[in-house]
N, C-alpha and C positions, 0 to 999 in steps of 0.2 A: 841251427835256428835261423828262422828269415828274420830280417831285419824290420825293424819298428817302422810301419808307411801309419802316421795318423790317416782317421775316417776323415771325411770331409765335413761331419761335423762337429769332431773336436778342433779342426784347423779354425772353422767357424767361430767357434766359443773363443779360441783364442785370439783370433783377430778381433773381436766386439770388446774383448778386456783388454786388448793393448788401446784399443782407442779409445777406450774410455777412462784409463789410466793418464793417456794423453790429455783430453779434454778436459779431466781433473787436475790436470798439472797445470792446462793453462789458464783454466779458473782459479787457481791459488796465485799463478804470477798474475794474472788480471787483477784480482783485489790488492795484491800489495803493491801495486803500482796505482793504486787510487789515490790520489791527494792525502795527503792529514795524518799525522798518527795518536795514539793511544798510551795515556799512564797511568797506572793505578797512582792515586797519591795516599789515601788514608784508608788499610783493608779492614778499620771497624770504627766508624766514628761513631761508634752507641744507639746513634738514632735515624731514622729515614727522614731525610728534610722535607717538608712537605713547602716550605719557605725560605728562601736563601737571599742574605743580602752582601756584598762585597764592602767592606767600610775603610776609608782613607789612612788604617794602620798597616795596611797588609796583614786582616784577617776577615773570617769569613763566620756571619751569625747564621746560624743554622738551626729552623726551628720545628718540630712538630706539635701536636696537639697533645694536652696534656690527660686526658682520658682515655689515653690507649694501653693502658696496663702499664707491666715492665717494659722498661728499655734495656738496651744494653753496656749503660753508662747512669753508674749511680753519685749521686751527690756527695758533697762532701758530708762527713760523719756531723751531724745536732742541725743540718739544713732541709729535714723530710718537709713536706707540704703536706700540710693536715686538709682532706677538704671531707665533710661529711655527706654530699650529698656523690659524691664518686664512686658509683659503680660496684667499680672494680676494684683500686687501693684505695682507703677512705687515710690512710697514711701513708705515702709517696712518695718514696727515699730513692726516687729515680730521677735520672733529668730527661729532660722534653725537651729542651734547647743546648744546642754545643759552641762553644768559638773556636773558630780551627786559624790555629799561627800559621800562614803560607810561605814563612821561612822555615819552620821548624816539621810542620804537618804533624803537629802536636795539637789534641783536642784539648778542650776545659770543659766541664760542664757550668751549664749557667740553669738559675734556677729561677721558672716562669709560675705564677703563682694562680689563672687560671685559665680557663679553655681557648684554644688558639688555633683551634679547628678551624678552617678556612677563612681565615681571618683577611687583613689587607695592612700595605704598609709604604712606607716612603721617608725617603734622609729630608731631615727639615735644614734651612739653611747653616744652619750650625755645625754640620754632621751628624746631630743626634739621629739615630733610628728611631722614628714615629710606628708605632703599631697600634692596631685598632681591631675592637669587635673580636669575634669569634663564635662558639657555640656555650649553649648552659649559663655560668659565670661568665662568662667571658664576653658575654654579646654585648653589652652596652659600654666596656671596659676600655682604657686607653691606656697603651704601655709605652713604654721610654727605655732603650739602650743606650746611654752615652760610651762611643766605644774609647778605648784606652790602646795605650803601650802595651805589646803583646807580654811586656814584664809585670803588667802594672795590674789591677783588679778593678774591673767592671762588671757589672750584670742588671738584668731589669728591674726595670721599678715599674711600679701601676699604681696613678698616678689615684689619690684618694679625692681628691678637692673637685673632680671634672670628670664626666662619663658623656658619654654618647648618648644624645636623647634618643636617635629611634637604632634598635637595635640593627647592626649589621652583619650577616653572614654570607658570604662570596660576595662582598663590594670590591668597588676598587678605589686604590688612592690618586690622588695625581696633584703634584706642588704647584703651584698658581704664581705668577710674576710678582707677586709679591711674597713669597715665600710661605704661604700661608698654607693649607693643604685642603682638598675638596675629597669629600669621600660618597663616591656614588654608586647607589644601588645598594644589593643585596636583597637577600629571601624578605620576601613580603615586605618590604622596602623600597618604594619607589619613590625615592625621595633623596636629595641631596643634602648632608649639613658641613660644616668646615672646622677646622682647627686651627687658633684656635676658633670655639664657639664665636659666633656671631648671632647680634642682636637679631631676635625670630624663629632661633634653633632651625630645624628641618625644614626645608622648600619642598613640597611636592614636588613632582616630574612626571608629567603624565606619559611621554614618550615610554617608560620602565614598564608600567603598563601595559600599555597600549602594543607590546612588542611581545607580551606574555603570552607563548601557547601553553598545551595542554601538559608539556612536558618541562618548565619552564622557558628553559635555550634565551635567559635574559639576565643570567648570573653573571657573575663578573665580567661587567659590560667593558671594551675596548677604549679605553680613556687618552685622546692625545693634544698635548696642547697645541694648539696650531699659531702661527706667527703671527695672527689679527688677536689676538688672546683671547678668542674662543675655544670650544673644546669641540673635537670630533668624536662624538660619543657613537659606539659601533654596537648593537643587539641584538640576537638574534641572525638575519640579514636583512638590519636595515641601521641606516647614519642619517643622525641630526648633526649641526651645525649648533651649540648650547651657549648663548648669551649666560652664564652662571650670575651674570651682576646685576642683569634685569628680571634671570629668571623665563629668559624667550628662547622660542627656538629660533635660529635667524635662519635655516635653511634645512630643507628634507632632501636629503641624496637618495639617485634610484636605489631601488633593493636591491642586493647582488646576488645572482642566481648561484644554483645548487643548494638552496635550504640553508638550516641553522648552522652558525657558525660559533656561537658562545655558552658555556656552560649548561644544560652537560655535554653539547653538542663539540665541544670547542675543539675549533683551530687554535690559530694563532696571528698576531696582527705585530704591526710595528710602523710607525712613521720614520721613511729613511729619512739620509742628513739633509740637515737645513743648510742651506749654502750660498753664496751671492753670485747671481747672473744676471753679469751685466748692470744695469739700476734697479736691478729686484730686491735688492736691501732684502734677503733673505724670506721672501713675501709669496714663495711657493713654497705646496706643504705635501706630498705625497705619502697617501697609506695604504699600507700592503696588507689583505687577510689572504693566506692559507689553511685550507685542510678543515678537517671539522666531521659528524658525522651525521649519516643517515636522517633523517627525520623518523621516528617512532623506532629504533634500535635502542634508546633509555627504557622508556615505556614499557616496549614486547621483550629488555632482556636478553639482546640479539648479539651476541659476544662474536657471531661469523658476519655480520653486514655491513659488504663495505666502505672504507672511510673516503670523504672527497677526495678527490688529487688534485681539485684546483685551486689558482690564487687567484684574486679580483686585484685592482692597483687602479687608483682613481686618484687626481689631482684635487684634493680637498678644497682648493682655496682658486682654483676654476669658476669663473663667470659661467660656464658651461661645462660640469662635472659629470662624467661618465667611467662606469668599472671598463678596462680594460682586462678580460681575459686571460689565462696561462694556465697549461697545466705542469704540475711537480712530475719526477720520475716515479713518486711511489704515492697512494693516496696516504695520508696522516688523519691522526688524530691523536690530541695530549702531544700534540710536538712544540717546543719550544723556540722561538726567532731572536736570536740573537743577533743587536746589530753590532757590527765587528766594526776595530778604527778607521779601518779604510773605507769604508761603508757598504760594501757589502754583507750580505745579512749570512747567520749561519741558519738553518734548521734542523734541529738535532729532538731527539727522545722520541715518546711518542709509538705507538700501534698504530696496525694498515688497516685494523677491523674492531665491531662494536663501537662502543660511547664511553664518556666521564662515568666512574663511581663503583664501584666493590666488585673487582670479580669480573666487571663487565667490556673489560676489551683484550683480544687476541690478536697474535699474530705482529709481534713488535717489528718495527720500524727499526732496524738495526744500523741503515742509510743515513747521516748525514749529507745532506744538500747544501752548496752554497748558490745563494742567489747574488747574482750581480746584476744591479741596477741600470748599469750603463750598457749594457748586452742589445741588442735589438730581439724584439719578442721571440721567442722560439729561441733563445741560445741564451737565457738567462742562469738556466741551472746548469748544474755542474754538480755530479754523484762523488762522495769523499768517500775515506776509507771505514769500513762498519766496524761499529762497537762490537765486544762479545756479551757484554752487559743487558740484556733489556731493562729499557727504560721506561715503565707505564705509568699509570696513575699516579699520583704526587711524584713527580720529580723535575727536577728543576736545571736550569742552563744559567751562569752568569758570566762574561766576563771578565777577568783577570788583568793589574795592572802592565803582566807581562805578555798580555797577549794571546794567552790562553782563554779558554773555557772552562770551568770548573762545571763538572756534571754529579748530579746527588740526588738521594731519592733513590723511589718508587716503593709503593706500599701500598700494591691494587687490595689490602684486605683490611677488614675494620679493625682486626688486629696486628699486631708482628705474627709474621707466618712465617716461615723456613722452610718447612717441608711442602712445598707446593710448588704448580709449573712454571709461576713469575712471582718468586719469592721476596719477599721483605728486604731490599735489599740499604746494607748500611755503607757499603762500598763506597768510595770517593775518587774519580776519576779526573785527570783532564785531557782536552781535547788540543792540540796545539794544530792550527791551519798550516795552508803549505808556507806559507810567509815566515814560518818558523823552521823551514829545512834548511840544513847544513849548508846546502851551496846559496844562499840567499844569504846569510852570516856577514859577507864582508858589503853588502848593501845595508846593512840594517844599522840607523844610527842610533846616536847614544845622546840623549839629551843631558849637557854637562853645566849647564847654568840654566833659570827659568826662577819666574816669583812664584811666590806663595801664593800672592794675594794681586788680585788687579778688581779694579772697577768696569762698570758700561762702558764700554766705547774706549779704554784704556789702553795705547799705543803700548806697545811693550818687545823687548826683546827676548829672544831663546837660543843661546847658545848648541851647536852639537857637533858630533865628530862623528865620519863616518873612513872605514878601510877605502875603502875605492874613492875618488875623485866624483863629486855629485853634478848628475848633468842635468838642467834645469832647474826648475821650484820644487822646494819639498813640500808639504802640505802642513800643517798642525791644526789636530782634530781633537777636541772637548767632548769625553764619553761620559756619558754621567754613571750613577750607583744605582740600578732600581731596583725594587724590590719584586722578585721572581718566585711565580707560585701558577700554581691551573694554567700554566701555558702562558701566559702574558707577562711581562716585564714591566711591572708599575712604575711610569717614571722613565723609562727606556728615552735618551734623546744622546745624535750624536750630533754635533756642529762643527761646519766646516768656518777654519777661520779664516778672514780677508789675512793677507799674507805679499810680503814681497818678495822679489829674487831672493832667491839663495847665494849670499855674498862668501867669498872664503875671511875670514877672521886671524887674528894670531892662532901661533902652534896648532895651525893645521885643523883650527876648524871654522864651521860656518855660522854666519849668523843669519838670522832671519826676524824681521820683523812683524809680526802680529796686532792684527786691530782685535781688541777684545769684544761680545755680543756687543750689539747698542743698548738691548735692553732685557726687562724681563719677561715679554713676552717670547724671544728668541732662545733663551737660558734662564730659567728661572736661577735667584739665586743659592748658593750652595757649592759642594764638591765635587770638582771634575776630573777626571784620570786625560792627564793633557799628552796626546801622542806626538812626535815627529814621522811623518810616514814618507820614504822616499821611495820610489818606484816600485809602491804597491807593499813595502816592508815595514811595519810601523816599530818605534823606539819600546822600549820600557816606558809605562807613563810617569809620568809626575802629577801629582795632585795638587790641584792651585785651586784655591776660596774664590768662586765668584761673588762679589758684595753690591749694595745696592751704593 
C-alpha cells in the first residue's frame, strides 16, 4: 500500500485550524492579562437590586420594587405585606428588599411596605438611609433605614406623619451643605421639593421641562453638588447651573453633543474628586457624562441601535465652560461610573445596543473601562477584564470599604424571568481593580489609627503601616455612600484631603496629617469611607462622621 500524501486541501483545512486554534489561544491569554478580576460573592440573594446602597456597618441595603410577584427570598413567617390594590400578591410573604453582611455574605430579608419602583435616595447626616417616592403607593411615600450591627435588627420604616407633596418617580436625591436632602424631578414632575419639608412645598423648575422630548430623556436628571453650593443639574443634553435657595438658574452650559443622555436614554455621569490646587480651596468642579442611547431607539423599540461611545467632560465652575470630547472603547448604555479612592472612575454594566426599559437593550457590555482623569485626551481609558455576567437594565455598581465594587442586579423584564436571553439575575458579584493584585500587597497600607468624628476645617491625624518603606506623600481620600440605581450614583462625591508629608511614626509606621473639608459646600455633612492611598494602592477604609 502507498503511503498516506494528504491532498493539498486537507493540508489547507489543517493549517486554517492550527491558526485558528492559535489565535484562540491568544485571545484567551489576551483577556486574562486584562486588568481586574472577578468573584462571585452571594449565588442567590433572593432579589435583583434594582437599588443598592453601602451603609457604615459593612453591609449592603438592597432594594427592588415591591409589585413584582414572588421573589426568591421570603419573609420571616406572620411578617406577609397585605396590599389590596396589588396585582399580583394581594398578600406578599416575599421580600422586595435584602441586607447582605460583607463579612459574612449572609443575606436577611427586610420588609418594605410599598412600591419602590424607581424610586430615589440618599444617607442623611446621621447615616440614616433616606428613601423616597416610587410607583402606585409608594409615589408620594418617604421611607427610613436606620442601619445596624450586622448582629443586631434593623429594617424600614415609612414614615406616617410626612409624604412628598408632588409625587416622584425616577427623581433624584442629592444632600445639600447643610444636610438637608433636595429631591429633583421625576415623571410629570418638574419640580423640586427638600427633606425635610420646607416652608412652600414643591418649587417649580421649568428647566425639567423645558428639556422634555417626546420620549421623555429627562428622568433621573444628573444631580452634582458643585463647590459654590450650587447644583449642576444634567437632562437630557443639556446643564444648568441651579441657585436651589433662590430658585434661579445662575448659568446654561453648551449642550453636549450626540443626543440624550438621561433616562431612558441614559448614560452615566459623575463629578471627579474635588481637590486643592494651589489657592483654589477646592473651587474647581469637573463632570463627566458617558454613553447613553440613540435618540427614538425607546420610542421605535429598537433593542439593535447603537449605544453612544462618547464621554463629554466640562469644568462646571469655568468662567468659560466648554464639553471637552472623548470616545470609550465600547459604546454603553445602563453603564454604571464609579468613582474609585484614587479617583479614577470605573465604568462597568450596561449594553452596547437599544435603550432603558423591558426587554429593550441588547448586546451587553461585558468590558469594564477605567477612566483616569489625569491621562492626556486620547489615553484616558484603559479596557479591564470582562464579566461573564451580563449586566442590563436594573443593575447597579457600588463601592466597597475594601476597595472593591460590589456589582447586582439586572432585571431587563417586568417580571422575574429565568428562562430567557438576559435573564433575572439575583447573583452578587465583586469587581476588585488592579490595585488589588497580589504583587501590589506589600504597597498597600493599613490605616491603624484615625477619628470617628472630626469637624470643618478640622486638623487631625491618621496613623498607618505599610510593608515596603513609603516614598513620598500618601494621599487620604473621603468616598462618600450614594445611593446607586439607573446608572447614576446619588450623592457619589470623592474628596481629596489637603495633607502633609508622610512622616515615619513609632513601630514603624507613618503619620500623616490631614486638614478636614472647610465646609459644607465641599462634603456635605455625613459618612465617609476615609482611604490611605499610596502609590495609586488605596487602604481598607475607615468611616469617620463628618459634622457641622
Amino acid at each position: 500500500m502507498a503511503p498516506f500524501s494528504p491532498s493539498p486541501s486537507s493540508s489547507r483545512k489543517c493549517f486554517l485550524f492550527l491558526c485558528t486554534a492559535v489565535i484562540l489561544e491568544a485571545a484567551i491569554v489576551a483577556l486574562a492579562d486584562l486588568p481586574g478580576t472577578w468573584e462571585l460573592i452571594v449565588p442567590n440573594a433572593g432579589i435583583a437590586s434594582m437599588h443598592t446602597a453601602v451603609t457604615r456597618y459593612g453591609t449592603v441595603v438592597l432594594l427592588d420594587r415591591t409589585n413584582i410577584g414572588p421573589s426568591r427570598k421570603m419573609l420571616p413567617k406572620g411578617h406577609c405585606r397585605y396590599d389590596p390594590r396589588d396585582e399580583v400578591l394581594k398578600l406578599d410573604c416575599y421580600a422586595h428588599s435584602v441586607l447582605l453582611d460583607l463579612k459574612t455574605n449572609r443575606i436577611r430579608p427586610l420588609k418594605v411596605l410599598t412600591d419602590t419602583w424607581c424610586s430615589s435616595g440618599q444617607f442623611l447626616p446621621d447615616g440614616t438611609l433616606l428613601q423616597t417616592g416610587g410607583d402606585l403607593d409608594g409615589v408620594k411615600k418617604i421611607r427610613k433605614f436606620v442601619p445596624c450591627e450586622p448582629h443586631n435588627f434593623c429594617d424600614w420604616e415609612e414614615l406616617k406623619d410626612v409624604e412628598l407633596e408632588t409625587g416622584r418617580w425616577y427623581s433624584t436625591n442629592q444632600v445639600l451643605p447643610d444636610g438637608s436632602v433636595i429631591i429633583v424631578g421625576g415623571r410629570a414632575a418638574n419640580s423640586v421639593e427638600f427633606y425635610p419639608p420646607r416652608k412652600g412645598g414643591a418649587v417649580h423648575l421649568p428647566f425639567l421641562s423645558e428639556v422634555e422630548d417626546k420620549q421623555m430623556d429627562n428622568l433621573y436628571p444628573y444631580v452634582h453638588l458643585l463647590p459654590n453650593g450650587h447644583l449642576f443639574i444634567f437632562a437630557n443634553n443639556r446643564a444648568v447651573s441651579y441657585d436651589y435657595a433662590s430658585n434661579k438658574i445662575t448659568r446654561e452650559y453648551p449642550p453636549l453633543e450626540g443626543g440624550p443622555r438621561n433616562y431612558p436614554s441614559a448614560g452615566s455621569s459623575v463629578m471627579l474628586a474635588l481637590e486643592v490646587e494651589g489657592d483654589s480651596d477646592y473651587s474647581t468642579a469637573m463632570i463627566v457624562v458617558c454613553g447613553g442611547a440613540k435618540f427614538g431607539a425607546f420610542i421605535q423599540k429598537s433593542t439593535d441601535t447603537p449605544a453612544h461611545g462618547s464621554c463629554g467632560r466640562i469644568v462646571a465652575t469655568s468662567p468659560h465652560p466648554v464639553w471637552e470630547m472623548e470616545d470609550m472603547p465600547f459604546g454603553r448604555i445602563m453603564g454604571d461610573m464609579v468613582m474609585l479612592p484614587t479617583g479614577d472612575v470605573l465604568i462597568i454594566n450596561g449594553a452596547q445596543a437599544g435603550s432603558q426599559g423591558f426587554e429593550l437593550g441588547s448586546n451587553p457590555c461585558l468590558f469594564p473601562v477605567l477612566y483616569r482623569p489625569d491621562q492626556p485626551l486620547g489615553l484616558r481609558f484603559m479596557t479591564l477584564n470582562p464579566a461573564t455576567v451580563p449586566r442590563m437594565y436594573h443593575s447597579t455598581a457600588n463601592l466597597l470599604p475594601d476597595g472593591r465594587v460590589l456589582v447586582a442586579g439586572s432585571n431587563p423584564h417586568y417580571f422575574y424571568k429565568f428562562a430567557a436571553e438576559f435573564p433575572t439575575e439575583l447573583r452578587i458579584e465583586a469587581f476588585s481593580p488592579e490595585y488589588l493584585s497580589a504583587d501590589k500587597a506589600n504597597i498597600r497600607p493599613v490605616i491603624e489609627e484615625s477619628p470617628e468624628m472630626v469637624r470643618f476645617g478640622q486638623q487631625f491625624h491618621v496613623l498607618v503601616s505599610v510593608s515596603l518603606p513609603v516614598v513620598g506623600t500618601m494621599d487620604v481620600n473621603w468616598a462618600s455612600a450614594p445611593f446607586a440605581t439607573h446608572s447614576f450614583s446619588q450623592g457619589q462625591r470623592l474628596v481629596k484631603l489637603t495633607v502633609s508629608p508622610t512622616v515615619p511614626d513609632v513601630d514603624g509606621r507613618y503619620r500623616i496629617v490631614c486638614t478636614a473639608p472647610p465646609e459644607g459646600k465641599i462634603a456635605p455633612p455625613g459618612y465617609y469611607m476615609m482611604f490611605a492611598v499610596n502609590l495609586g494602592v488605596p487602604s481598607v477604609a475607615r468611616w469617620v462622621q463628618l459634622v457641622l
